[in-house]
PyMOL Python script that loads the backbone (N, CA, C, O; Angstrom):
from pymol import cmd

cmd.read_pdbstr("""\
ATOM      1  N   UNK A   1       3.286  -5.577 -12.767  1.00  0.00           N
ATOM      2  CA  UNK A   1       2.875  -4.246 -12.445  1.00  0.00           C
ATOM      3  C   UNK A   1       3.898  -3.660 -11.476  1.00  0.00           C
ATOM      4  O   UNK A   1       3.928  -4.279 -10.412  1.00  0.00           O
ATOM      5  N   UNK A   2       4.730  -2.649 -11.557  1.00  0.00           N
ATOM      6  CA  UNK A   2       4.882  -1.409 -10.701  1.00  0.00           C
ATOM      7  C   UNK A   2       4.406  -0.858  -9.933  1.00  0.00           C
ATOM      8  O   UNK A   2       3.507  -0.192 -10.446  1.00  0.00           O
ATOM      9  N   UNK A   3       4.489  -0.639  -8.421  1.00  0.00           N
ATOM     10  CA  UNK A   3       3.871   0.192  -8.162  1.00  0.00           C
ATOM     11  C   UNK A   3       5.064   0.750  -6.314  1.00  0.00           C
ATOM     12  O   UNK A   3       5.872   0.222  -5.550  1.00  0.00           O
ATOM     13  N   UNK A   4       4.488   1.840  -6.474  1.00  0.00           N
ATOM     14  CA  UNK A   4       5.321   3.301  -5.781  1.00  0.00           C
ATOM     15  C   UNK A   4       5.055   2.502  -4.022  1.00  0.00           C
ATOM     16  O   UNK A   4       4.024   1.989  -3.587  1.00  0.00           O
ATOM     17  N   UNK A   5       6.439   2.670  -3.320  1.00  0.00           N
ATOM     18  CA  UNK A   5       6.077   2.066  -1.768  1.00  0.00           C
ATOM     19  C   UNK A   5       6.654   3.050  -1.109  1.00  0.00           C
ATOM     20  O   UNK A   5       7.820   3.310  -0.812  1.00  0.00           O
ATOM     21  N   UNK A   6       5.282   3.722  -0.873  1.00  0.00           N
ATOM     22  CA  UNK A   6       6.293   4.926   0.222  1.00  0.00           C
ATOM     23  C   UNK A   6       6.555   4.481   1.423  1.00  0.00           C
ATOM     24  O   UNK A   6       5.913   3.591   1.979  1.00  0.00           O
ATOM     25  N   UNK A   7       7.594   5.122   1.932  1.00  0.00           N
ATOM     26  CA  UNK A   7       8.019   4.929   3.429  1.00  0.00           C
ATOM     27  C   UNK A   7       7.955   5.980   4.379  1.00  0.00           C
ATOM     28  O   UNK A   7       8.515   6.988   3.946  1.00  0.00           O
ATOM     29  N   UNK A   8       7.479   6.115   5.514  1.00  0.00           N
ATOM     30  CA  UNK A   8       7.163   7.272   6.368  1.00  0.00           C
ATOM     31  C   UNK A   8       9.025   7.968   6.845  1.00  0.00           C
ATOM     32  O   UNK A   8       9.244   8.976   7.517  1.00  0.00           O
ATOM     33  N   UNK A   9       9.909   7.179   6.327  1.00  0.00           N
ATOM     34  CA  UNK A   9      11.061   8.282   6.757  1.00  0.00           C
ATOM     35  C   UNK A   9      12.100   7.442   5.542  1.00  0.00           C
ATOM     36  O   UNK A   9      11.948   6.307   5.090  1.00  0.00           O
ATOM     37  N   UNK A  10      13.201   8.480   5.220  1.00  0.00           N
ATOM     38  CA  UNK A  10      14.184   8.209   4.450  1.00  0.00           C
ATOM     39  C   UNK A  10      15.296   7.027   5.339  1.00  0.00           C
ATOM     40  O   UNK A  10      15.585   7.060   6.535  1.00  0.00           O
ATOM     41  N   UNK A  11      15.749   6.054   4.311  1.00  0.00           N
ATOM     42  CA  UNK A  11      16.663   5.412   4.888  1.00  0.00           C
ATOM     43  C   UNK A  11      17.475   4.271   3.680  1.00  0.00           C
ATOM     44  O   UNK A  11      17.557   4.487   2.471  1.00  0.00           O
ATOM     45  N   UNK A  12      17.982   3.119   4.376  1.00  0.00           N
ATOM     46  CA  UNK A  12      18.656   2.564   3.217  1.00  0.00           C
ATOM     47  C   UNK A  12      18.228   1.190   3.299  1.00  0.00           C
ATOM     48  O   UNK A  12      18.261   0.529   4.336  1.00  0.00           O
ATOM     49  N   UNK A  13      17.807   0.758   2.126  1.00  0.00           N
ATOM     50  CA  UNK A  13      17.435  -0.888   2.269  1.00  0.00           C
ATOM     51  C   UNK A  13      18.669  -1.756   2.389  1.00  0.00           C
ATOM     52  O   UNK A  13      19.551  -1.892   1.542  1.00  0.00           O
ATOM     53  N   UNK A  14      18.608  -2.163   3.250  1.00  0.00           N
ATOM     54  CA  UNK A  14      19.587  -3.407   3.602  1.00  0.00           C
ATOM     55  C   UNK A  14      19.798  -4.986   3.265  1.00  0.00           C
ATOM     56  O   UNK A  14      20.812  -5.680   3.329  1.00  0.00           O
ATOM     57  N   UNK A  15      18.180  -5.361   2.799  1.00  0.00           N
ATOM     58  CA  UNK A  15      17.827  -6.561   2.555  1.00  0.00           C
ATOM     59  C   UNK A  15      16.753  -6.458   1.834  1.00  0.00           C
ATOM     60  O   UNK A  15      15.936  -5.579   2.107  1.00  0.00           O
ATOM     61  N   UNK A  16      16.514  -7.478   0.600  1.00  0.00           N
ATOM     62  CA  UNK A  16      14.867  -8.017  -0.195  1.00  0.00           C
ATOM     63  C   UNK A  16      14.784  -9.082   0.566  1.00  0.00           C
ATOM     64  O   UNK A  16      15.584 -10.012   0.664  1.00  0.00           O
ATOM     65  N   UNK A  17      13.418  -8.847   1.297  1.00  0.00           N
ATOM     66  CA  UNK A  17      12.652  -9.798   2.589  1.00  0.00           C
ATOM     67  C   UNK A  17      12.360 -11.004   1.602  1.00  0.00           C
ATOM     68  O   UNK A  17      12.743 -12.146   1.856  1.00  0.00           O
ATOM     69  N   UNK A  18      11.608 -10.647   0.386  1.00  0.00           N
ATOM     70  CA  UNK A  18      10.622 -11.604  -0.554  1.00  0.00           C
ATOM     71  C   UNK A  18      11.439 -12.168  -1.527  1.00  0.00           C
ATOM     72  O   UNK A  18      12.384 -11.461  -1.877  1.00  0.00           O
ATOM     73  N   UNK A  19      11.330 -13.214  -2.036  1.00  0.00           N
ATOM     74  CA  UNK A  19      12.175 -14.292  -2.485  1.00  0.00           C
ATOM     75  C   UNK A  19      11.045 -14.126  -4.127  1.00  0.00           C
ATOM     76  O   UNK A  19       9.828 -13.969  -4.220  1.00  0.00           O
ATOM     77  N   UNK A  20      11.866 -14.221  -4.946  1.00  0.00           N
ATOM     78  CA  UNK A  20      11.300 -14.544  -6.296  1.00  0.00           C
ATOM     79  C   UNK A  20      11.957 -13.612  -6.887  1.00  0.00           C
ATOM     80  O   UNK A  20      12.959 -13.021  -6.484  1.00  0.00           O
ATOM     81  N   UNK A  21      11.082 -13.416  -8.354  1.00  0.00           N
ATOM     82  CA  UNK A  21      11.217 -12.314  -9.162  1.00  0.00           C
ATOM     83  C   UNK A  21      10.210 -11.438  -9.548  1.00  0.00           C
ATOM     84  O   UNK A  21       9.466 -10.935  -8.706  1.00  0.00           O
ATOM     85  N   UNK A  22      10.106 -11.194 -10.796  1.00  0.00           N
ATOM     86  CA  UNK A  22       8.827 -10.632 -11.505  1.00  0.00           C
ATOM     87  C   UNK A  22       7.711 -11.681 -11.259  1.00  0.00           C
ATOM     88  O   UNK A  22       7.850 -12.882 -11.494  1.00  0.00           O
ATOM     89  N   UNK A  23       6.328 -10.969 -10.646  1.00  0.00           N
ATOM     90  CA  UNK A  23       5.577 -11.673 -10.594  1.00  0.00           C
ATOM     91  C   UNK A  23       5.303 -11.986  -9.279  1.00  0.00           C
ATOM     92  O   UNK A  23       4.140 -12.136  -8.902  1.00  0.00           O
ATOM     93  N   UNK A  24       6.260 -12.102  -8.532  1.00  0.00           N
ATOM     94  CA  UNK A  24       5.611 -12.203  -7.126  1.00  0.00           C
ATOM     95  C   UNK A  24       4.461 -11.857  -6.801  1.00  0.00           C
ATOM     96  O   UNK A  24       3.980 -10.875  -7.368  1.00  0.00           O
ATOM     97  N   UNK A  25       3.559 -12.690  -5.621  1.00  0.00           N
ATOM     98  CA  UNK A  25       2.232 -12.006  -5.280  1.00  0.00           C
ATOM     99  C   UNK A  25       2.940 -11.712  -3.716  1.00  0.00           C
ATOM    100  O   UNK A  25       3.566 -12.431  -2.936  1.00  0.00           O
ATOM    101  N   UNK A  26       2.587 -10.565  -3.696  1.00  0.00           N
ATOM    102  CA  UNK A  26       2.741  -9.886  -2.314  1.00  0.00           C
ATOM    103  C   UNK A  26       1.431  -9.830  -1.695  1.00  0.00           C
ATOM    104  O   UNK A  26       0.528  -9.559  -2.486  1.00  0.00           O
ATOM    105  N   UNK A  27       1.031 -10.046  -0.285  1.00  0.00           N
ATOM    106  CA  UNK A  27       0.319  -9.230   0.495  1.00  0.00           C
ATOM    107  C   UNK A  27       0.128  -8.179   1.358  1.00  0.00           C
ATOM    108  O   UNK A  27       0.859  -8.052   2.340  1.00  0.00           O
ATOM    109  N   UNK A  28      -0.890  -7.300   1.082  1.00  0.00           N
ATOM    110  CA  UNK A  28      -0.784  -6.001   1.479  1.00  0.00           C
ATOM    111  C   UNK A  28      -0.521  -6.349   3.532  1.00  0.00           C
ATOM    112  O   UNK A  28      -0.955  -7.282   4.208  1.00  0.00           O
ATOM    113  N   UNK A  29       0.036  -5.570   3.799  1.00  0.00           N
ATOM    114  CA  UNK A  29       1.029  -5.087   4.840  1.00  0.00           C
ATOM    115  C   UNK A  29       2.436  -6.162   4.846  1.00  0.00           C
ATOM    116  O   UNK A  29       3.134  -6.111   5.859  1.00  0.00           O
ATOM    117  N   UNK A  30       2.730  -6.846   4.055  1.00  0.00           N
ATOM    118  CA  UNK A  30       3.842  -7.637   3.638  1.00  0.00           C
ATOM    119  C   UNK A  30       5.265  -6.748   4.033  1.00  0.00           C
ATOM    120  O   UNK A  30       5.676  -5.741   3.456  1.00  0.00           O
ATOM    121  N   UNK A  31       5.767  -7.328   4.995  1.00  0.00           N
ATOM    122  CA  UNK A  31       7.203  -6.481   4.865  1.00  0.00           C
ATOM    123  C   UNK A  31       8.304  -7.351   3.638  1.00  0.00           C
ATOM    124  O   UNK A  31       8.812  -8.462   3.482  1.00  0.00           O
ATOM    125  N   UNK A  32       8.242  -5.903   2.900  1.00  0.00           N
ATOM    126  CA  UNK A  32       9.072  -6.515   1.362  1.00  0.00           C
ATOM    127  C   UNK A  32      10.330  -6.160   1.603  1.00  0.00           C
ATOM    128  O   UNK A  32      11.111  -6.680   0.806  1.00  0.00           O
ATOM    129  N   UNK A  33      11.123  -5.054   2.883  1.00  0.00           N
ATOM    130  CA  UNK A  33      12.613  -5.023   2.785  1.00  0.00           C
ATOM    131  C   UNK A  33      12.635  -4.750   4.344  1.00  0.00           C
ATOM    132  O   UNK A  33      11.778  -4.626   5.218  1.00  0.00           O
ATOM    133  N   UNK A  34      14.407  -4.705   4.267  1.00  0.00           N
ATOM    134  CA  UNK A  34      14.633  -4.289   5.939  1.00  0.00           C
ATOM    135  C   UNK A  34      15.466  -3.135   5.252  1.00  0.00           C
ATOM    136  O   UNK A  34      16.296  -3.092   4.344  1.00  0.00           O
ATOM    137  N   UNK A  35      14.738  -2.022   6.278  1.00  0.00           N
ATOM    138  CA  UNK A  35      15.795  -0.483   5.762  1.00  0.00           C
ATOM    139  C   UNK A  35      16.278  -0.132   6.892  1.00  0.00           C
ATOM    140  O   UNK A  35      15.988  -0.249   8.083  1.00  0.00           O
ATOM    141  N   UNK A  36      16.820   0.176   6.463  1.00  0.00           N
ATOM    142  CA  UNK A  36      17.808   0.749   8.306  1.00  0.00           C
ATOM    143  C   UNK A  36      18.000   2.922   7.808  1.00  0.00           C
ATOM    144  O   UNK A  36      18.490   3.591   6.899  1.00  0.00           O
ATOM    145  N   UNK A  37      17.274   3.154   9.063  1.00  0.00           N
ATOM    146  CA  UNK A  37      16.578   4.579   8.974  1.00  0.00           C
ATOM    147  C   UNK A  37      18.243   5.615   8.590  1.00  0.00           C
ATOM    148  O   UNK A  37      19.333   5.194   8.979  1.00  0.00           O
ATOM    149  N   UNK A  38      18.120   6.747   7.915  1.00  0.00           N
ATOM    150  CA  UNK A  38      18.905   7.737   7.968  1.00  0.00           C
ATOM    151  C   UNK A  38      19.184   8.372   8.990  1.00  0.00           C
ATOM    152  O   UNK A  38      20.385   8.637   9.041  1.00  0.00           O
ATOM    153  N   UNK A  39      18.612   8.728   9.817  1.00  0.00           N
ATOM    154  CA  UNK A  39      18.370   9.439  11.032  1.00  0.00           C
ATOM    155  C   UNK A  39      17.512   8.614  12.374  1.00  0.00           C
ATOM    156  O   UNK A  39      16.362   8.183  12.453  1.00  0.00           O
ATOM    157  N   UNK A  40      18.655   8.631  13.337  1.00  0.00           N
ATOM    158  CA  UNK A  40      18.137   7.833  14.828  1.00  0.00           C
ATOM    159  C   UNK A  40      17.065   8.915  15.205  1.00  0.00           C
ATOM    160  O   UNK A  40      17.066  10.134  15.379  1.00  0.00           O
ATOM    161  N   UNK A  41      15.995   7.722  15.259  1.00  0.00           N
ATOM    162  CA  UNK A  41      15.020   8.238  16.022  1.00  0.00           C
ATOM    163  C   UNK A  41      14.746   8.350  17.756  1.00  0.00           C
ATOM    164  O   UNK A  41      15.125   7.493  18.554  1.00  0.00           O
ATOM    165  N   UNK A  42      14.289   9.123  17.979  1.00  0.00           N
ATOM    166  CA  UNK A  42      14.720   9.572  19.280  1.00  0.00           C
ATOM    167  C   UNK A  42      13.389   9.614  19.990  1.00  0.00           C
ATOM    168  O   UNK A  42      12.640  10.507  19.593  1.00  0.00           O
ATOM    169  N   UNK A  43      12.828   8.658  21.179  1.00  0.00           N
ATOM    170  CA  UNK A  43      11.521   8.955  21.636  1.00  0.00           C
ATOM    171  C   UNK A  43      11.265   9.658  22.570  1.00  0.00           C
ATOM    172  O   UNK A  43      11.896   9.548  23.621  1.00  0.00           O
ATOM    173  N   UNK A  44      10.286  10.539  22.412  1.00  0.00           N
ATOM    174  CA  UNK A  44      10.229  11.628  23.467  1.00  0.00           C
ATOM    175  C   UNK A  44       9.273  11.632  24.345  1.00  0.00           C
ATOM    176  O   UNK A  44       8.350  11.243  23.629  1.00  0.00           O
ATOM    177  N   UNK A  45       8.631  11.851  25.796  1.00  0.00           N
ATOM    178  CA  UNK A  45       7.588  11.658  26.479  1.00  0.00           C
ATOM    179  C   UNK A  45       6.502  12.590  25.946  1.00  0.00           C
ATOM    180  O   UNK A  45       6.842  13.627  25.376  1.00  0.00           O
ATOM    181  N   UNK A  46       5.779  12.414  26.032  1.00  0.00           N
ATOM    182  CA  UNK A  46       4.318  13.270  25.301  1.00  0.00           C
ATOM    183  C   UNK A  46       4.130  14.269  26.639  1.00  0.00           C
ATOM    184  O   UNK A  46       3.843  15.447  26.428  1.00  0.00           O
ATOM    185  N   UNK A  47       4.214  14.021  27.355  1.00  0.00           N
ATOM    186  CA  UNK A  47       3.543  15.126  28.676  1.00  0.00           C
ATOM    187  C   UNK A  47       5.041  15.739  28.985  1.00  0.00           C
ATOM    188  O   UNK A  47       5.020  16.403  30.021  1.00  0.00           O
ATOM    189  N   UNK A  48       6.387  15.687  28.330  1.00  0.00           N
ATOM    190  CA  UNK A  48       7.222  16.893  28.010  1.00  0.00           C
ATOM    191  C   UNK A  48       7.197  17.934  26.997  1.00  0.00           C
ATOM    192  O   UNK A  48       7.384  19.149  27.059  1.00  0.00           O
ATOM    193  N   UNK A  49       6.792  16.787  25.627  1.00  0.00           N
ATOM    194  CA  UNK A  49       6.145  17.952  24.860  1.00  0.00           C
ATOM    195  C   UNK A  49       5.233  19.372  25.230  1.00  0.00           C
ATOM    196  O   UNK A  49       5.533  20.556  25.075  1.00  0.00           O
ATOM    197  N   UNK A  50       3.917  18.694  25.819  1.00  0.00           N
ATOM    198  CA  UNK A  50       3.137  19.530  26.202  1.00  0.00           C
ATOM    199  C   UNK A  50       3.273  20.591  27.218  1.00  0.00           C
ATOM    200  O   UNK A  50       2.568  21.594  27.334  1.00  0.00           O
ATOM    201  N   UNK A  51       4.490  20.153  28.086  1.00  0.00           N
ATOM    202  CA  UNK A  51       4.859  20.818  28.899  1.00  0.00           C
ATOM    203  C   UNK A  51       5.765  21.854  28.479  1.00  0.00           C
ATOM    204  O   UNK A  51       5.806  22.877  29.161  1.00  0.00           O
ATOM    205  N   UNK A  52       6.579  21.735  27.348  1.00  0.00           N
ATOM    206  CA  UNK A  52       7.158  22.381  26.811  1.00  0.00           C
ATOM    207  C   UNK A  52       6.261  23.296  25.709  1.00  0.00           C
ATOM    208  O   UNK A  52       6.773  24.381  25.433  1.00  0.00           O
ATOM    209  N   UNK A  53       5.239  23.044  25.184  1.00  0.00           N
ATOM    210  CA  UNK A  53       4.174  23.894  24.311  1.00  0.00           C
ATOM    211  C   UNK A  53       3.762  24.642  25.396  1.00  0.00           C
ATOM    212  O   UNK A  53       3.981  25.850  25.301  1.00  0.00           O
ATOM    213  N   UNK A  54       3.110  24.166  26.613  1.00  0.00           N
ATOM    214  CA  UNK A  54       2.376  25.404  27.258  1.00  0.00           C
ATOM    215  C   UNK A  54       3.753  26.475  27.685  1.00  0.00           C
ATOM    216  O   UNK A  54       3.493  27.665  27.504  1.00  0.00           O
ATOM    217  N   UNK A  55       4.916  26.230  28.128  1.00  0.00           N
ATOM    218  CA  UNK A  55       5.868  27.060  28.164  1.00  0.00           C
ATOM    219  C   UNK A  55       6.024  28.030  27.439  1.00  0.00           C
ATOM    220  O   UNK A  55       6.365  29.136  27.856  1.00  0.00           O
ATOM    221  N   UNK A  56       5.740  27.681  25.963  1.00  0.00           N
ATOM    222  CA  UNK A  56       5.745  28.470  25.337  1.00  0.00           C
ATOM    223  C   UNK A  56       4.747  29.237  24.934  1.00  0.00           C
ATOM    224  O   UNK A  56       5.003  30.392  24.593  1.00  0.00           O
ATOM    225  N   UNK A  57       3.603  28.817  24.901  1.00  0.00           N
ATOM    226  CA  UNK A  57       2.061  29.783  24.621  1.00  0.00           C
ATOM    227  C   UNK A  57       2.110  30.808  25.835  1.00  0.00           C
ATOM    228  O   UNK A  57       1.711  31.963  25.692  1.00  0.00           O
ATOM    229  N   UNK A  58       2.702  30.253  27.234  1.00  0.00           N
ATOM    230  CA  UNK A  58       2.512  31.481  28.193  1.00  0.00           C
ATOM    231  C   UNK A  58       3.990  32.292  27.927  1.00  0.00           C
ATOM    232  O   UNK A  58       3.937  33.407  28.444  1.00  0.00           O
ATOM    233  N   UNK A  59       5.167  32.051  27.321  1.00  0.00           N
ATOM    234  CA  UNK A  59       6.184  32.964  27.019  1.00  0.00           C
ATOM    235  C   UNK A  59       5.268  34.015  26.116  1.00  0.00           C
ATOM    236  O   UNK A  59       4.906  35.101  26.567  1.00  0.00           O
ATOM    237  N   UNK A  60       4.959  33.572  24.850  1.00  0.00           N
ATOM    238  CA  UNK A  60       4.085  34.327  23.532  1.00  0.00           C
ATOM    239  C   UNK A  60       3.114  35.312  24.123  1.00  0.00           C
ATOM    240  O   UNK A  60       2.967  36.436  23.643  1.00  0.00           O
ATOM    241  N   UNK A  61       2.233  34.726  25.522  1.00  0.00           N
ATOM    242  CA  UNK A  61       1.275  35.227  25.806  1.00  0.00           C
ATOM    243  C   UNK A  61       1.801  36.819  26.710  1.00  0.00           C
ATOM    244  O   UNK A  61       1.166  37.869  26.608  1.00  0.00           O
ATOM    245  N   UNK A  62       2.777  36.693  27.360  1.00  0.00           N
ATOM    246  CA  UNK A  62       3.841  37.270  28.315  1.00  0.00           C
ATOM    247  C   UNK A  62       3.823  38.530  27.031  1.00  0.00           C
ATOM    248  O   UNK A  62       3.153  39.560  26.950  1.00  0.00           O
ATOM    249  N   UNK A  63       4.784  37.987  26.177  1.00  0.00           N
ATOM    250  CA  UNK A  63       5.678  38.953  25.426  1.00  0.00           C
ATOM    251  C   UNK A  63       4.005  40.200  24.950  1.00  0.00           C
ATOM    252  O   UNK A  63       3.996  41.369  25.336  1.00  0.00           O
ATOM    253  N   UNK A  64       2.938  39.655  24.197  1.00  0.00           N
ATOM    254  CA  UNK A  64       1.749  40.447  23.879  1.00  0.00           C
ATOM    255  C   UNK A  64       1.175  40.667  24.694  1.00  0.00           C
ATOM    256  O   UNK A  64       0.102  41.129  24.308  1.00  0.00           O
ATOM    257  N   UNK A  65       1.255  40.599  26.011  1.00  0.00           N
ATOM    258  CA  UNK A  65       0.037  41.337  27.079  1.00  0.00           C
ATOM    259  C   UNK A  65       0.810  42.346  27.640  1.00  0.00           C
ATOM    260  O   UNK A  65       0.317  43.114  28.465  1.00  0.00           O
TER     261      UNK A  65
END
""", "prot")
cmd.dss("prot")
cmd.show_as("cartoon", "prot")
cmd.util.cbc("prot")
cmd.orient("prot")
């Protein structure tokens, strides 16, 4: 059987983790490859975000009042 493995971001497989061929039994959360991402991900603090959203709801709010 076939079946579709999405990945939450584009990138390039580097390696088949799982050894065999047709027929393999996989288990579900099984890591079946190593991909190495298209784009560096970059982590950002959550309470800059927000700090940066309210910046902007009171700019928006500024510009209409």
């Amino acid at each position: 059987m076939f079946n579709k493995v999405p990945a939450p971001f584009s990138g390039t497989i580097d390696e088949i983790l799982i050894e065999g061929g047709d027929g393999t039994i996989v288990s579900k959360g099984q890591a079946l490859f190593k991909v190495t991402p298209d784009e560096k991900f970059v982590e950002v603090d959550p309470k800059q975000i927000k700090k940066q959203r309210q910046a902007t709801t009171i700019e928006f709010l500024s510009a209409v009042m």
